[in-house]
DSSP file (Angstrom, degrees, kcal/mol; ACC not computed):
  #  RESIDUE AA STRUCTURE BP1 BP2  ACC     N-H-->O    O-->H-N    N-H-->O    O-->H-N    TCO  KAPPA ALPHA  PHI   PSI    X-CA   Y-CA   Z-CA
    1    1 A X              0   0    0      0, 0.0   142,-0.2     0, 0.0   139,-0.1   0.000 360.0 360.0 360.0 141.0   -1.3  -15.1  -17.0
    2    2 A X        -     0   0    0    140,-0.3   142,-0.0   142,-0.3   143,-0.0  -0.199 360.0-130.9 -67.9 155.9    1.8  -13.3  -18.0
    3    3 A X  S    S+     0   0    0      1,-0.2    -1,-0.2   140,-0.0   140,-0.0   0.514 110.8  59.7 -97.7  19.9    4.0  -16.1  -20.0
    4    4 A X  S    S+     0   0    0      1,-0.1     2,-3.0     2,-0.0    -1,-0.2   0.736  85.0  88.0 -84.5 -35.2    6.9  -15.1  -17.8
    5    5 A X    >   +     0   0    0      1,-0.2     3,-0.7   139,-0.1    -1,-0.1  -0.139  52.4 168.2 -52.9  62.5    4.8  -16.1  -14.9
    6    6 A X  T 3  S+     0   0    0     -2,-3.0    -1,-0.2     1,-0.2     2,-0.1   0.895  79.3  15.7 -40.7 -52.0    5.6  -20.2  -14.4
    7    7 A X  T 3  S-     0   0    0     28,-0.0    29,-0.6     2,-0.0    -1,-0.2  -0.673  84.8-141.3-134.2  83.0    4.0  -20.6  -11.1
    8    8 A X    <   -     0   0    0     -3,-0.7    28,-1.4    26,-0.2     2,-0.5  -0.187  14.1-143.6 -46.2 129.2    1.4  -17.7   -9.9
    9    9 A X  E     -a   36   0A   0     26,-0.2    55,-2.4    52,-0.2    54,-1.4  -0.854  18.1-173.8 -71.5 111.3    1.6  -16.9   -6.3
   10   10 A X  E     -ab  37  64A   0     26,-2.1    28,-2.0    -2,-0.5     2,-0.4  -0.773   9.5-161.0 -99.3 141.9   -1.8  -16.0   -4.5
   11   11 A X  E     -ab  38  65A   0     53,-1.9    55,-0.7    -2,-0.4     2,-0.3  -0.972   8.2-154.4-122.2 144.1   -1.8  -14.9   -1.1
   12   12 A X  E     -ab  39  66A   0     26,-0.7    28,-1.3    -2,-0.4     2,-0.6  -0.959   3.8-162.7 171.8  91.3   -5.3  -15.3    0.5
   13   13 A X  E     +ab  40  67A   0     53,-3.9    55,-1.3    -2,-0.3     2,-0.3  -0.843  39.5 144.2 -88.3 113.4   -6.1  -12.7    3.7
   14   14 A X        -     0   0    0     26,-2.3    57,-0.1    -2,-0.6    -2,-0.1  -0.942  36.7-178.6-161.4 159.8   -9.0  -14.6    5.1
   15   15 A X        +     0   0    0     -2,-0.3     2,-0.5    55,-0.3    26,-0.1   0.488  69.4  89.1-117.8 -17.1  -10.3  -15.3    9.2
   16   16 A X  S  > S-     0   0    0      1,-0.1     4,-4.2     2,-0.0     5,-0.3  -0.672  71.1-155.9 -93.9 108.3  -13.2  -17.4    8.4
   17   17 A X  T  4 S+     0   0    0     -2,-0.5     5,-0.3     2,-0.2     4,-0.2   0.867  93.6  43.6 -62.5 -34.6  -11.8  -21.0    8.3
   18   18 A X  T >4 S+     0   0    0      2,-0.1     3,-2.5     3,-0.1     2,-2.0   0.547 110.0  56.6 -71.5-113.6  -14.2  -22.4    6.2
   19   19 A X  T 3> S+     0   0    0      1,-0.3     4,-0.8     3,-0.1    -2,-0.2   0.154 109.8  47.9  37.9 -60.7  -14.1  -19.3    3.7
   20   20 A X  T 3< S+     0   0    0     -4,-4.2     4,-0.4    -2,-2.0    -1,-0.3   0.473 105.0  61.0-103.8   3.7  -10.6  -19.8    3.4
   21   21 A X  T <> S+     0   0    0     -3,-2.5     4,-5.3    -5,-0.3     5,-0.3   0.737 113.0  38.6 -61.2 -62.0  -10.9  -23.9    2.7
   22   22 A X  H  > S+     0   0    0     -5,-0.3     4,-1.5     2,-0.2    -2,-0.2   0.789 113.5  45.9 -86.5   0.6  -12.7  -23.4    0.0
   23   23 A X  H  X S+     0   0    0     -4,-0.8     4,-4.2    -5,-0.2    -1,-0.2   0.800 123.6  44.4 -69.9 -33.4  -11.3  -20.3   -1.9
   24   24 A X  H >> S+     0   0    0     -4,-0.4     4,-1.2     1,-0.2     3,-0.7   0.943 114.5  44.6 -72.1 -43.9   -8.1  -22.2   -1.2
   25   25 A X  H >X S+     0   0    0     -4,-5.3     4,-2.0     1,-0.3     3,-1.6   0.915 115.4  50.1-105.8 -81.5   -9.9  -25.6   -2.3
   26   26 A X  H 3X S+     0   0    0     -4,-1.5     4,-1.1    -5,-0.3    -1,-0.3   0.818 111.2  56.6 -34.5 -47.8  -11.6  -23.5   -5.9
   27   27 A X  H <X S+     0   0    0     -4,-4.2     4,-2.5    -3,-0.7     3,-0.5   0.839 112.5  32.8  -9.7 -76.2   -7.9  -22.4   -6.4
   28   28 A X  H <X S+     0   0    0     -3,-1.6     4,-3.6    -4,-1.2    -1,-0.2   0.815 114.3  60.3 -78.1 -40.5   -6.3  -25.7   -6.5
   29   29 A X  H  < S+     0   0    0     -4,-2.0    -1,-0.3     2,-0.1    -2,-0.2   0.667 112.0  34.8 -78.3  -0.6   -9.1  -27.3   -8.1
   30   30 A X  H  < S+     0   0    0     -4,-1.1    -2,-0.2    -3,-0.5    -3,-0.1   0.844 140.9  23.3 -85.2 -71.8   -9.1  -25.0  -11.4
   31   31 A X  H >< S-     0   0    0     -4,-2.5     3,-1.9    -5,-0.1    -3,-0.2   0.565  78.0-175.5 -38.4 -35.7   -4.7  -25.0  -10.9
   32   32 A X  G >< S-     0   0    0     -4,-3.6     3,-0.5     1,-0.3    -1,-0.1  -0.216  72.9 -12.3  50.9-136.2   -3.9  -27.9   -9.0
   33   33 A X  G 3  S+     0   0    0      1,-0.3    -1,-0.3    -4,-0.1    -2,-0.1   0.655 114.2  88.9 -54.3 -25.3   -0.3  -27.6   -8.5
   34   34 A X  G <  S+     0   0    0     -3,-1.9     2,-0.3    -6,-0.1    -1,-0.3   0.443  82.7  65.1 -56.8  14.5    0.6  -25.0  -10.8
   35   35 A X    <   -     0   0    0     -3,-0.5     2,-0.4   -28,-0.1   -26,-0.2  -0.977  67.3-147.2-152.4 141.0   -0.1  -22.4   -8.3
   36   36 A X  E     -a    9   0A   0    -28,-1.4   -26,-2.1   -29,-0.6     2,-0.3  -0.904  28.3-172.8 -98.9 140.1    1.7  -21.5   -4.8
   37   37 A X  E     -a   10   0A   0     -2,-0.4     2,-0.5   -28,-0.2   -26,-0.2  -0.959   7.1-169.9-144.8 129.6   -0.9  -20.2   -2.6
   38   38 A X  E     -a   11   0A   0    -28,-2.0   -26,-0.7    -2,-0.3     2,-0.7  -0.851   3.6-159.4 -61.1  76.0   -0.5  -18.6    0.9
   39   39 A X  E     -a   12   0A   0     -2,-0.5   -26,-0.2   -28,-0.2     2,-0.1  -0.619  11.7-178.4-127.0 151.1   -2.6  -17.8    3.3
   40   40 A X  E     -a   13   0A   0    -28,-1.3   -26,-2.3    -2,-0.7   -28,-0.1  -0.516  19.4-146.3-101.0 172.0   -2.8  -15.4    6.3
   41   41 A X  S    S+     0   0    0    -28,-0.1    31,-0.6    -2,-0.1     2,-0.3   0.594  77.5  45.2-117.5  -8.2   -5.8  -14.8    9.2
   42   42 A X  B  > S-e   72   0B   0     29,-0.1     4,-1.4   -28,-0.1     5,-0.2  -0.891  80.8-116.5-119.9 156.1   -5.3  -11.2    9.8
   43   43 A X  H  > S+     0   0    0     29,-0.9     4,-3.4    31,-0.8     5,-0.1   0.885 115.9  47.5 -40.9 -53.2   -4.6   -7.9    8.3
   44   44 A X  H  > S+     0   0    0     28,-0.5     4,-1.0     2,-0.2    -1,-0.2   0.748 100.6  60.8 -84.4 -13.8   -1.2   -7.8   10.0
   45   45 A X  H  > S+     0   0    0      2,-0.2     4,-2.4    29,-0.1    -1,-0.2   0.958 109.4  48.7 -52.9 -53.0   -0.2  -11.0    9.2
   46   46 A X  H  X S+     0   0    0     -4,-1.4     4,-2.1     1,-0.3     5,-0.3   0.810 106.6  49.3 -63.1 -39.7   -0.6   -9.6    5.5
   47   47 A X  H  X S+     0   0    0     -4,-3.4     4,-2.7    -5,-0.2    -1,-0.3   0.994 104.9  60.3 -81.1 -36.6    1.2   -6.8    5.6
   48   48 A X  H  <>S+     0   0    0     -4,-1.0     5,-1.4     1,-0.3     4,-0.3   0.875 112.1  46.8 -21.5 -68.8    4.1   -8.7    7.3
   49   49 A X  H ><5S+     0   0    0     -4,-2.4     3,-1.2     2,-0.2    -1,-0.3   0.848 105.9  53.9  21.7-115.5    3.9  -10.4    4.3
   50   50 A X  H 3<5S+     0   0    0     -4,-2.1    -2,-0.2     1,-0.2    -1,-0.2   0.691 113.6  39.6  11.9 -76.6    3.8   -7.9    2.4
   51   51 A X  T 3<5S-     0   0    0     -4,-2.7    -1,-0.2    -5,-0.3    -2,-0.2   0.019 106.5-114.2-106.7   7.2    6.6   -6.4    3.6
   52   52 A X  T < 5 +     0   0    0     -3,-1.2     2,-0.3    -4,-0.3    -3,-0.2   0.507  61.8 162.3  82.7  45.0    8.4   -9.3    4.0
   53   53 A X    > < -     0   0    0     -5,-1.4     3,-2.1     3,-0.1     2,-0.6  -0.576  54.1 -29.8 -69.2 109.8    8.5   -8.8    8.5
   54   54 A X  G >  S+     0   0    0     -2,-0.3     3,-0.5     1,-0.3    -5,-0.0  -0.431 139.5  15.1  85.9-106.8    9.3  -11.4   11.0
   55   55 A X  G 3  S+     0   0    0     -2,-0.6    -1,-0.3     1,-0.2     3,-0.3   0.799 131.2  53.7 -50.5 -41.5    8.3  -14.8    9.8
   56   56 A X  G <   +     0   0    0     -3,-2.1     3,-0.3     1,-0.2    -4,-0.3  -0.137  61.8 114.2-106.8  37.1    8.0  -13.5    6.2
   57   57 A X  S <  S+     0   0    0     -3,-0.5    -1,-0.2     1,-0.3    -2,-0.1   0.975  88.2  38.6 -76.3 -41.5   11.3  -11.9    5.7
   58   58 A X  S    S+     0   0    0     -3,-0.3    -1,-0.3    -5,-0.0    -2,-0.1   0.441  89.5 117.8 -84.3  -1.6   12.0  -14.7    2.9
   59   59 A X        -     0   0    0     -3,-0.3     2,-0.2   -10,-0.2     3,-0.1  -0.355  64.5-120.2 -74.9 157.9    8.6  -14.9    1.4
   60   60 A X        -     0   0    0      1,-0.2    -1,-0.1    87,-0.0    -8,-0.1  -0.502  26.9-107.7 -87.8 162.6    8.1  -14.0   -2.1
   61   61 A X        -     0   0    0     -2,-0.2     2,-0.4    86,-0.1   -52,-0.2  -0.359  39.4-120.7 -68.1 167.0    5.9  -11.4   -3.1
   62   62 A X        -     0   0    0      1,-0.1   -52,-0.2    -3,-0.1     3,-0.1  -0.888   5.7-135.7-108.3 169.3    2.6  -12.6   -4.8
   63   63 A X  S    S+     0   0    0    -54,-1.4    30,-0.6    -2,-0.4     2,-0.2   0.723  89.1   9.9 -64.0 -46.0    1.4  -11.9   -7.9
   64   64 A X  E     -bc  10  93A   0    -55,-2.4   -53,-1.9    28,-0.1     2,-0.4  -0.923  62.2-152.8-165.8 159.4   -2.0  -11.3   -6.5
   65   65 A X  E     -bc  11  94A   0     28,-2.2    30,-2.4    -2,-0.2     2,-0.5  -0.807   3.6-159.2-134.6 143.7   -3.5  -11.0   -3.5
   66   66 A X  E     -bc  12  95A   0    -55,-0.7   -53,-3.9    -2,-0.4     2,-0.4  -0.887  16.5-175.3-103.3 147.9   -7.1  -11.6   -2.1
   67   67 A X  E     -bc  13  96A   0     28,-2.1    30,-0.8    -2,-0.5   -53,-0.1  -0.886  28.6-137.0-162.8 131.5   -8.5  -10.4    0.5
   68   68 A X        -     0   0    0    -55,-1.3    30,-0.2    -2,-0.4   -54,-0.0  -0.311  23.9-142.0 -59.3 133.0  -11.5  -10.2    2.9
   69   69 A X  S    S+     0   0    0     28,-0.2     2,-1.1     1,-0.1     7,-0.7   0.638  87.5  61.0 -73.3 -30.9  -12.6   -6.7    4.0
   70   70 A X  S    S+     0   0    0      5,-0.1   -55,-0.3     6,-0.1     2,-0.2  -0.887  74.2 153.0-122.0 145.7  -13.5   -7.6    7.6
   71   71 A X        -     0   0    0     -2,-1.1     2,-0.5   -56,-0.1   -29,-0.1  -0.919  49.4 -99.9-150.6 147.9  -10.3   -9.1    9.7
   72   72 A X  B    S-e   42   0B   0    -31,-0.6     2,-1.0    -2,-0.2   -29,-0.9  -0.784  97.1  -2.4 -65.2 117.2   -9.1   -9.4   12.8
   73   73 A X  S    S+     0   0    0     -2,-0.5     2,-0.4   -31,-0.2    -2,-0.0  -0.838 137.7  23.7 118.1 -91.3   -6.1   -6.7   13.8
   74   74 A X  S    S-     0   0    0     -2,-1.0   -31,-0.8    -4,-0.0     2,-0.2  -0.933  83.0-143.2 -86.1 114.0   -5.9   -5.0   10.8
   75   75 A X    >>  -     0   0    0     -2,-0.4     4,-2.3   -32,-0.1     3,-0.7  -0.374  31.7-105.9 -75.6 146.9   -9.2   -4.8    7.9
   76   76 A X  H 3> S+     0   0    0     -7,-0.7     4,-1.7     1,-0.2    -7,-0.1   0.817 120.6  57.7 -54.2 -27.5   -8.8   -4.8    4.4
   77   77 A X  H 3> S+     0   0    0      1,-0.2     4,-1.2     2,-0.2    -1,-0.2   0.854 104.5  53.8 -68.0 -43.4   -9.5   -1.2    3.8
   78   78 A X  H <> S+     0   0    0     -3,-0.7     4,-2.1     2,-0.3     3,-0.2   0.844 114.1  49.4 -75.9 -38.5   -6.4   -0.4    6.5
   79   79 A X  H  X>S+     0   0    0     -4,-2.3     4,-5.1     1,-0.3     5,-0.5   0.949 108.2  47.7 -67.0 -49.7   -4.0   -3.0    3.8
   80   80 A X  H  <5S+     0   0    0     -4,-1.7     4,-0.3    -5,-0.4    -1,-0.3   0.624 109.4  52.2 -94.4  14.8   -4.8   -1.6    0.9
   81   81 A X  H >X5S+     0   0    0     -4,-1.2     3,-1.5    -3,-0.2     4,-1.0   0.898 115.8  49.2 -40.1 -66.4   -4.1    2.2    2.4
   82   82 A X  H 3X5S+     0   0    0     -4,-2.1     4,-1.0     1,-0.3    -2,-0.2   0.701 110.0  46.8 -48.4 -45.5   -1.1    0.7    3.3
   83   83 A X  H 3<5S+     0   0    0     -4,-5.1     7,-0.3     1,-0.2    -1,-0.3   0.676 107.2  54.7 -60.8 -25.6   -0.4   -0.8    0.0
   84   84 A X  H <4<S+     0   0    0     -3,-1.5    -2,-0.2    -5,-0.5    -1,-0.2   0.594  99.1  64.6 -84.9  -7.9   -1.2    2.1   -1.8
   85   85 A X  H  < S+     0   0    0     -4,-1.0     2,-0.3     1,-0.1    -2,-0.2   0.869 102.0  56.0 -78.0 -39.0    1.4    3.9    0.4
   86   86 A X  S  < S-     0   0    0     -4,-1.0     4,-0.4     1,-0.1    -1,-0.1  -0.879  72.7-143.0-103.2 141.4    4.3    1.7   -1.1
   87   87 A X  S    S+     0   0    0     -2,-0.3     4,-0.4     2,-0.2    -1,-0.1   0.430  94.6  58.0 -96.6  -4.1    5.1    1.3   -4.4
   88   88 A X  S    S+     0   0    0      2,-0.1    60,-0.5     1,-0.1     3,-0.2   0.813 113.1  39.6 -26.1 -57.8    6.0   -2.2   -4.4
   89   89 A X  S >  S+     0   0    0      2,-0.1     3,-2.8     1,-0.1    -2,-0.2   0.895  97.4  77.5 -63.5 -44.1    2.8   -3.2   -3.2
   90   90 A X  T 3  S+     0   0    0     -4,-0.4    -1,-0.1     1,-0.3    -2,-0.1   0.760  97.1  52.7 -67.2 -28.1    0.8   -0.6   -5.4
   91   91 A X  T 3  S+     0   0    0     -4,-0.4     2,-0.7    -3,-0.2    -1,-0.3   0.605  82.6 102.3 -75.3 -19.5    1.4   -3.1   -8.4
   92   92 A X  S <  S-     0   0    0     -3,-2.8   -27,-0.2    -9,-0.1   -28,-0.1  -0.725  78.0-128.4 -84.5  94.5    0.1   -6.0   -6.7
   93   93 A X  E     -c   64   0A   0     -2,-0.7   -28,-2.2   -30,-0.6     2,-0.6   0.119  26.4-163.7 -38.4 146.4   -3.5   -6.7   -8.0
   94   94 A X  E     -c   65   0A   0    -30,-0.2    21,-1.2    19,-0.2    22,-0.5  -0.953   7.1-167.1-130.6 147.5   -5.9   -7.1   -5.0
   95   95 A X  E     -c   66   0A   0    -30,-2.4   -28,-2.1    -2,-0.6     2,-0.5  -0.900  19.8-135.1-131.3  99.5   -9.4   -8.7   -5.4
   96   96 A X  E     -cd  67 117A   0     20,-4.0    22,-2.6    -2,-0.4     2,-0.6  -0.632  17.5-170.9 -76.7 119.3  -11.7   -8.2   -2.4
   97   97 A X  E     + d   0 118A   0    -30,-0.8     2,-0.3    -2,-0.5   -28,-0.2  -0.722  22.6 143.3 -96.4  79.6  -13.5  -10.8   -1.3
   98   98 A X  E     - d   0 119A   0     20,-1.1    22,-3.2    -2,-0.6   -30,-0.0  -0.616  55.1-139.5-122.8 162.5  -16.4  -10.0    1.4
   99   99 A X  S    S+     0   0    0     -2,-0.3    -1,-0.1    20,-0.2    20,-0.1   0.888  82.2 102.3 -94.8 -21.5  -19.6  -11.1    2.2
  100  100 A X        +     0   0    0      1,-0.2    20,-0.2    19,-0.0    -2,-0.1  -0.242  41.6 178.1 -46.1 146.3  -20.5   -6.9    2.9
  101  101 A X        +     0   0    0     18,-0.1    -1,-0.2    19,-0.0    18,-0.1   0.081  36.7 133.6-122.1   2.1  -22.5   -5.7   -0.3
  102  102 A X    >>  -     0   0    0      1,-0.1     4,-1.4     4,-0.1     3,-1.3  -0.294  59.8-136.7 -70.6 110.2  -22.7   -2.1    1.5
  103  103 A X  H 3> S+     0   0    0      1,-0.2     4,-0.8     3,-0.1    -1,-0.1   0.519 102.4  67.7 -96.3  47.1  -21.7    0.2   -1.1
  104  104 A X  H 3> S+     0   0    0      2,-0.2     4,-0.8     3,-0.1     5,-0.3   0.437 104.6  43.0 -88.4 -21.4  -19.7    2.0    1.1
  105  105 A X  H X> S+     0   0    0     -3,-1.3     4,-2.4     2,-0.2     3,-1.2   0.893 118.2  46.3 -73.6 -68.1  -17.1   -1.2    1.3
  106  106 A X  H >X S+     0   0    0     -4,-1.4     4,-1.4     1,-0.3     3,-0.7   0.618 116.8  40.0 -57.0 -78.1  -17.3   -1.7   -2.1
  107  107 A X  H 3X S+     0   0    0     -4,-0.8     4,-1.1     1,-0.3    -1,-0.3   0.228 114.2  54.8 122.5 -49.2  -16.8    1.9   -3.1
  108  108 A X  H <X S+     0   0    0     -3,-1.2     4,-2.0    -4,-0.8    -1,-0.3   0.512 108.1  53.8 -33.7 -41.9  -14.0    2.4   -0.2
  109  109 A X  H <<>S+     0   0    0     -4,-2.4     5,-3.4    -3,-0.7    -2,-0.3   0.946 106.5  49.5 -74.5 -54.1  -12.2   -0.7   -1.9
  110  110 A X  H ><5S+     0   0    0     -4,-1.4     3,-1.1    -5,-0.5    -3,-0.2   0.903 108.1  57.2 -48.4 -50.7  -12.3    1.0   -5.2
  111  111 A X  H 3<5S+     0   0    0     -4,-1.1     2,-0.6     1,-0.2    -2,-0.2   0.902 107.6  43.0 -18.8 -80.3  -10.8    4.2   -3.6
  112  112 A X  T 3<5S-     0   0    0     -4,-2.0    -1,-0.2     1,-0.1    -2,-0.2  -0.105 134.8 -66.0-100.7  33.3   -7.8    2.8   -2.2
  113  113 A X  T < 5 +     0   0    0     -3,-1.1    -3,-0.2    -2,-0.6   -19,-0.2   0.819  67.0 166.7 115.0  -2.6   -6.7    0.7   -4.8
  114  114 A X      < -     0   0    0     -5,-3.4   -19,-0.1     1,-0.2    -1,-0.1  -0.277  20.5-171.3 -53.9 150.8   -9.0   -2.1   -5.5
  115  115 A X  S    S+     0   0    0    -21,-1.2     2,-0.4     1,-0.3   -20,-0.2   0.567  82.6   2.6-106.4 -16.6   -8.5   -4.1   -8.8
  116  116 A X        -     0   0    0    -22,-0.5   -20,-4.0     2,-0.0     2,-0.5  -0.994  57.9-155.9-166.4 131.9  -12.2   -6.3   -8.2
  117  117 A X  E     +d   96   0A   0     -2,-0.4     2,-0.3   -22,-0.2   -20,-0.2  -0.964  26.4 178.8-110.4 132.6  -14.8   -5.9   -5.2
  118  118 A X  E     -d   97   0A   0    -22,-2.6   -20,-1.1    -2,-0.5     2,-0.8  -0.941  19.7-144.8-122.4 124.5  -16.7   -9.7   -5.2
  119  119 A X  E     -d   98   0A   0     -2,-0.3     2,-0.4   -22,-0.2   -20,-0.2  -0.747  22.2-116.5-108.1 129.8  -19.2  -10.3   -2.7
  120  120 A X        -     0   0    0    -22,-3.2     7,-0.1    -2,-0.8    -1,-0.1  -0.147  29.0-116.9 -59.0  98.9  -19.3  -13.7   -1.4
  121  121 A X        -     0   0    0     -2,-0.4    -1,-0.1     5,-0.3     6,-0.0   0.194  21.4-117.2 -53.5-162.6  -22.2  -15.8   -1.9
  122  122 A X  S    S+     0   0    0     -3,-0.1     2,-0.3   -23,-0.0    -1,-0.2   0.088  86.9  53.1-138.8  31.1  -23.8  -16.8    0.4
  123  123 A X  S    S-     0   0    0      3,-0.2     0, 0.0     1,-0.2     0, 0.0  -0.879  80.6-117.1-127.6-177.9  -23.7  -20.8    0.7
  124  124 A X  S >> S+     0   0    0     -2,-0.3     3,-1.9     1,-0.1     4,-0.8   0.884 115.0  59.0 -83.7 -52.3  -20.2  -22.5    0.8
  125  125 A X  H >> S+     0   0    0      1,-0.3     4,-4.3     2,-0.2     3,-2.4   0.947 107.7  44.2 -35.9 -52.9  -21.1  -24.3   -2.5
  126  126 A X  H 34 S+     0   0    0      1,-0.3    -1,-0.3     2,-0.2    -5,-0.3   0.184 107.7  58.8 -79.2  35.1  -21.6  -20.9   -4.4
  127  127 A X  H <4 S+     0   0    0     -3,-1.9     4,-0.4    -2,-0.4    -1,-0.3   0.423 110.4  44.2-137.0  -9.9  -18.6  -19.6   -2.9
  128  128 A X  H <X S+     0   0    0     -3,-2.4     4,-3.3    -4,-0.8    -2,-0.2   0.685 109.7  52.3 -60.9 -65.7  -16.8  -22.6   -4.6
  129  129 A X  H  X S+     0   0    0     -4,-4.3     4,-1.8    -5,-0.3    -3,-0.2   0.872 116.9  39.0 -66.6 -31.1  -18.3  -22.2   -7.4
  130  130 A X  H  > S+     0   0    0     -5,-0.3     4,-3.5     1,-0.2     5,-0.2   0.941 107.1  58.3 -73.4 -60.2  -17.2  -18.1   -7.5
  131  131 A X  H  > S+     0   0    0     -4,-0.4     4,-2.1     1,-0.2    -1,-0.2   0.914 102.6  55.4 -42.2 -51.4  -14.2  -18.3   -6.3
  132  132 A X  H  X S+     0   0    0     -4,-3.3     4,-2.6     2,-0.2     5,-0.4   0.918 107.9  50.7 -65.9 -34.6  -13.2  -20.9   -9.5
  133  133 A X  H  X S+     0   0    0     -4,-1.8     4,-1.8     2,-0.1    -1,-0.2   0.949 115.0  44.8 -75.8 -18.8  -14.4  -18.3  -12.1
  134  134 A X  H  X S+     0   0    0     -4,-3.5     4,-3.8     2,-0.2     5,-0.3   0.956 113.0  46.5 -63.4 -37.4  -12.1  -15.4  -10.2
  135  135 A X  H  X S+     0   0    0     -4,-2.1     4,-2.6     2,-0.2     5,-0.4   0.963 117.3  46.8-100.6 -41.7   -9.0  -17.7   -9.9
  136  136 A X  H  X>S+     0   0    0     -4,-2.6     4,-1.9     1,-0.2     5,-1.3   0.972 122.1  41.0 -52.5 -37.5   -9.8  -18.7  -14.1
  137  137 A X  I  <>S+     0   0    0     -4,-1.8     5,-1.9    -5,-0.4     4,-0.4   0.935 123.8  33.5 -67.3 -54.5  -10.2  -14.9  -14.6
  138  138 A X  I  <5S+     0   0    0     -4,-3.8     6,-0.2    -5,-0.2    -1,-0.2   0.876 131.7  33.4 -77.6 -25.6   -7.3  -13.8  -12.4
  139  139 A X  I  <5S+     0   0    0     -4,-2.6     5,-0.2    -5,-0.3    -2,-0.2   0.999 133.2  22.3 -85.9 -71.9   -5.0  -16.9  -13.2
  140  140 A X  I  <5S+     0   0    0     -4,-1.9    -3,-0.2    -5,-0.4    -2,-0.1   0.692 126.6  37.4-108.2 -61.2   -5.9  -17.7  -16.7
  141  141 A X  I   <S+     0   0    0     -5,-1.3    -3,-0.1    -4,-0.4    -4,-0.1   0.933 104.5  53.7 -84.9 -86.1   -7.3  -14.6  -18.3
  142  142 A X  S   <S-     0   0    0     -5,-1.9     2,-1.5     1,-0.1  -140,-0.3   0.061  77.9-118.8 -60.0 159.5   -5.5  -11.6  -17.1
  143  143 A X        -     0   0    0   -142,-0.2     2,-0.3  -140,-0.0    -1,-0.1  -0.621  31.1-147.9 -97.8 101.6   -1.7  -10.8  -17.1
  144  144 A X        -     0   0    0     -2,-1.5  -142,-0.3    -6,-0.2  -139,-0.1  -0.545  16.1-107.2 -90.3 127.5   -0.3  -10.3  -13.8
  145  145 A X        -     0   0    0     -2,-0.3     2,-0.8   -54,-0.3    -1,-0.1   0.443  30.7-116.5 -18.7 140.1    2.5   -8.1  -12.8
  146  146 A X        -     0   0    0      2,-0.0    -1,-0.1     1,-0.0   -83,-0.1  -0.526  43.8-102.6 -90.6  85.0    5.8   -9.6  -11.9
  147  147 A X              0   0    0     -2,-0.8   -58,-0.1     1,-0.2   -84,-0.1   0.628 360.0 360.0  15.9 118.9    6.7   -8.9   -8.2
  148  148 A X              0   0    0    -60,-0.5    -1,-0.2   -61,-0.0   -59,-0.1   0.419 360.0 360.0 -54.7 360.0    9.1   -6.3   -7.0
């Protein structure tokens, strides 16, 4: 984590309500409070986001952003075009999170801008358990951009 970086902001695109207990759940339990984390259930929620739209005209950017490949409204491949169209967003690490292993997702993801394809295991526990070595890795290890 950058040492400018007090309190990393994740934002979390996920549709699966469990899914998105427990990434958010692995988060907090490697961070606990040290970390604001967000999350939306669609593609267009996120870019809203993003792009700071409607609801989310005052939100802050995050620092980095996970995100599920298949979504309601908008898919993750369709964000991170989008993100790679603005350069404000283009700085914003992305981590794909999907249960697809196809390597046309993974490999698509990379394309447009991926920083990390993970494919989601496939109990809730190991999806616990995964999620807490990404969030040490993305939180902990690497040095994340400061927001535009």
């Amino acid at each position: 984590m950058t040492p400018q970086t007090l309190r990393p902001r994740v934002l979390l695109a996920e549709d699966n309500v469990d899914h998105a207990f427990f990434t958010e759940r692995a988060f907090r339990d490697v961070h606990g409070d040290g970390l604001d984390m967000q999350t939306v259930v669609d593609g267009e929620q996120l870019l809203d986001y993003l792009h700071r739209r409607g609801e989310y005209a005052d939100a802050p950017r995050p620092n980095l952003v996970v995100l599920d490949l298949r979504m309601p409204k908008k898919g993750g491949l369709e964000v991170l075009i989008d993100m790679a169209e603005h350069e404000e967003l283009r700085a914003i690490p992305v981590v794909v999170l999907s249960s697809s292993d196809r390597p046309e997702d993974i490999n698509g993801s990379y394309a447009l801008g991926a920083n990390s394809y993970v494919t989601k295991p496939a109990s809730l526990t190991g999806l616990r358990e995964g999620v807490a070595q990404l969030a040490r890795y993305w939180i902990d290890v690497a040095s994340l951009p400061q927001p535009a």
